[in-house]
C-alpha positions in Angstrom: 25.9 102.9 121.5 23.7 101.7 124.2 23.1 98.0 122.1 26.8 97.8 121.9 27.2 98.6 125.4 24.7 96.0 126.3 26.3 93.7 124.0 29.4 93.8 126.0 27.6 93.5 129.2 26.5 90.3 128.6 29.5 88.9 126.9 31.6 90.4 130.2 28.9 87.8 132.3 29.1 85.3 129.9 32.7 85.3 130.6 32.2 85.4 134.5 29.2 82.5 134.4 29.5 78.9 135.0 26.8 78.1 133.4 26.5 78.8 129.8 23.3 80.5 128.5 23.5 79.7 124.2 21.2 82.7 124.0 24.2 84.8 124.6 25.6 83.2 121.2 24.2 85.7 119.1 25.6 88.1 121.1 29.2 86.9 121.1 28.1 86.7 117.3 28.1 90.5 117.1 30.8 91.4 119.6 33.3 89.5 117.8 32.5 91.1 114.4 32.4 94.4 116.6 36.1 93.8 117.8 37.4 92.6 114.2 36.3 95.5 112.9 37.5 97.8 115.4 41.1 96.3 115.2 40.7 94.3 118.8 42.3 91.1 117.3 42.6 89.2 120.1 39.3 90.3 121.7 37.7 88.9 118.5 39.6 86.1 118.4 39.1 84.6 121.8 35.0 85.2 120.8 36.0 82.9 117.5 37.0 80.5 119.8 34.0 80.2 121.6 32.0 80.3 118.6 33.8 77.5 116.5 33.2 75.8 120.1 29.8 76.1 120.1 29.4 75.8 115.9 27.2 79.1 116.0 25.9 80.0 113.7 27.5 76.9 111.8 31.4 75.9 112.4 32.1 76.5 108.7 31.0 80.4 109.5 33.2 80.0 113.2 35.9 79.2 111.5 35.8 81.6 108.3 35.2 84.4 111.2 38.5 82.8 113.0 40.5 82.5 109.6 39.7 86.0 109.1 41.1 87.0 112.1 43.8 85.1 111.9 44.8 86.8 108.6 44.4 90.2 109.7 46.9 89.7 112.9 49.3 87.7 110.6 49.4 85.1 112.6 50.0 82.1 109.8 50.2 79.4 113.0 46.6 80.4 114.0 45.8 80.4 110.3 47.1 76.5 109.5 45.5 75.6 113.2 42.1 77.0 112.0 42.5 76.0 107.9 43.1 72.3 109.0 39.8 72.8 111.5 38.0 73.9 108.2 39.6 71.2 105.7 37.6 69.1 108.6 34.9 70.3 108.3 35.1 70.9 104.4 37.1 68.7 102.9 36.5 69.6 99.3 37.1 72.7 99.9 40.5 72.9 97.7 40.9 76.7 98.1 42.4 75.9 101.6 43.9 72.7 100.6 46.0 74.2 97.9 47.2 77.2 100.6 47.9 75.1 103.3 50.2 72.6 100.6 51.5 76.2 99.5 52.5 77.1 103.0 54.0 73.8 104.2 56.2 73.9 101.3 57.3 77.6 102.2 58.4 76.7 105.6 60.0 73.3 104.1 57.9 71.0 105.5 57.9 68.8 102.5 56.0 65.5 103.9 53.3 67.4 105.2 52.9 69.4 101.7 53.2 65.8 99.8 50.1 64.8 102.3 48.6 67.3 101.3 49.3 67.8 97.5 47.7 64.4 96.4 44.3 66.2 97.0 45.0 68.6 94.7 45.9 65.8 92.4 42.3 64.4 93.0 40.5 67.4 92.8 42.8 68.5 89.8 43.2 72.0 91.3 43.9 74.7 90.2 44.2 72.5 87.1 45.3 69.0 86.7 49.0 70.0 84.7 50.0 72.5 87.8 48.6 70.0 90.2 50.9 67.2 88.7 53.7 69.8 88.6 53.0 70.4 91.8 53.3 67.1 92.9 56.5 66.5 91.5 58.3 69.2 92.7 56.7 68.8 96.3 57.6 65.1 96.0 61.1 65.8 94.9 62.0 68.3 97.7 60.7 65.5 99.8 62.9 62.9 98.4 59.7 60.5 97.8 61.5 59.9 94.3 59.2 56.8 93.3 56.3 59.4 94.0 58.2 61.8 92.0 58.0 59.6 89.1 54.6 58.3 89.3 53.4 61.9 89.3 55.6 62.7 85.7 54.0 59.4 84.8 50.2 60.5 85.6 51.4 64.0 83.9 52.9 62.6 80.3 49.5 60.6 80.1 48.0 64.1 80.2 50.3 66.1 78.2 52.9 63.1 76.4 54.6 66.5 74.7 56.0 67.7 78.0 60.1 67.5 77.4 61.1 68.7 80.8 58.5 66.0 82.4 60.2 63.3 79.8 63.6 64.4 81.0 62.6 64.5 84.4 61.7 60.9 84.6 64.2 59.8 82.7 66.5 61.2 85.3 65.0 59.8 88.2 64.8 56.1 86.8 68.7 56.5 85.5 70.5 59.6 87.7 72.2 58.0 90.9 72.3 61.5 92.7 68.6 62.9 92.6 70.1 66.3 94.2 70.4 67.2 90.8 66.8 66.6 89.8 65.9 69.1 92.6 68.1 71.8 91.0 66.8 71.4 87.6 63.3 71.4 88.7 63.8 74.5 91.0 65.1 76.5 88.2 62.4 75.2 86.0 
C-alpha cells in the first residue's frame, strides 16, 4: 500500500514539474497498469499518453497499453487514433490493419477502408480469397468500379471456378447502373 502510495506521489510531482525526470517513467509504468486495472480509464489513459510520448518501455508496448484502454472505455475514436499510431509503428502488423479496414467500412467510410484494404491484399490476410473479396466489396461500396474489377480479376486467377466473381465482373464491364452490383454483392 505504501509502494502504491509512493507511486502516486511521484506521478502527482511529475505532473506538477517542469522538468521531466525519465526515472519517473517506470513509475508512470505501474501507475497506469494500476489505474487500468482498477477501472480509472482516463487516469490510465492520460499515463498512456505520456508513455507512447516518451516510447517507454518501447512505443509498440505504449500503444498496446493505450489500445487496451481504449477498448475497455469503448471509445472506438481513441481506438482508430492509437491503431493508426501502431500501424506506424508496425506496419506488418495486419491484425490491426484488417480491424481498422473492418471499422471504416462499418461507419461507411469506404475510401479510407479501400486505402486500407489493398494491404490486406498484399499481406493476403486473413487469406488471399476473403482478402480479394474483401476488396471487391469495399471497392464496390466505394464506387472505385475499375478497382472492383481488377480485384475479381486478381481473384479468378486464384480461384477461375468462382461463378459469382465471373458474374460480377461481367457486370461491371457490361451493366450501365453499378447500384445493382452493390445489391447483389451485399446479399452475397
Amino acid at each position: 500500500e505504501n509502494v502504491a502510495l509512493d507511486t502516486l506521489e511521484a506521478y502527482k510531482y511529475y505532473l506538477k514539474s517542469e522538468s521531466y525526470d525519465k526515472t519517473l517513467l517506470p513509475n508512470i509504468y505501474d501507475l497506469t497498469r494500476t489505474h487500468l486495472v482498477m477501472g480509472n480509464h482516463n487516469k490510465a489513459l492520460a499515463g498512456a499518453e505520456n508513455l507512447i510520448y516518451n516510447k517507454y518501455p518501447s512505443d509498440v508496448e505504449a500503444l498496446s497499453i493505450a489500445m487496451d484502454i481504449a477498448r475497455r472505455m469503448q471509445d472506438k475514436d481513441a481506438l482508430m487514433h492509437y491503431s493508426y499510431q501502431m500501424l506506424e509503428a508496425k506496419p506488418e502488423d495486419v491484425k490491426i490493419l484488417f480491424d481498422l479496414t473492418v471499422e471504416h467500412f462499418l461507419r461507411g467510410e469506404f475510401d479510407q477502408a479501400q486505402n486500407l484494404v489493398a494491404g490486406l491484399v498484399r499481406y493476403k490476410h486473413p487469406n488471399e480469397i476473403k482478402a480479394l473479396r474483401m476488396a471487391i466489396h469495399i471497392s464496390l461500396e466505394a464506387e472505385d468500379y475499375q478497382a472492383s474489377a481488377q480485384y475479381c480479376r486478381q481473384l479468378l486467377k486464384v480461384k477461375p471456378e468462382d461463378s459469382f466473381i465471373q458474374k460480377v465482373l461481367h457486370l461491371l464491364n457490361t451493366s450501365e447502373d453499378k447500384s445493382e452490383i452493390k445489391f447483389l454483392f451485399r446479399q452475397s
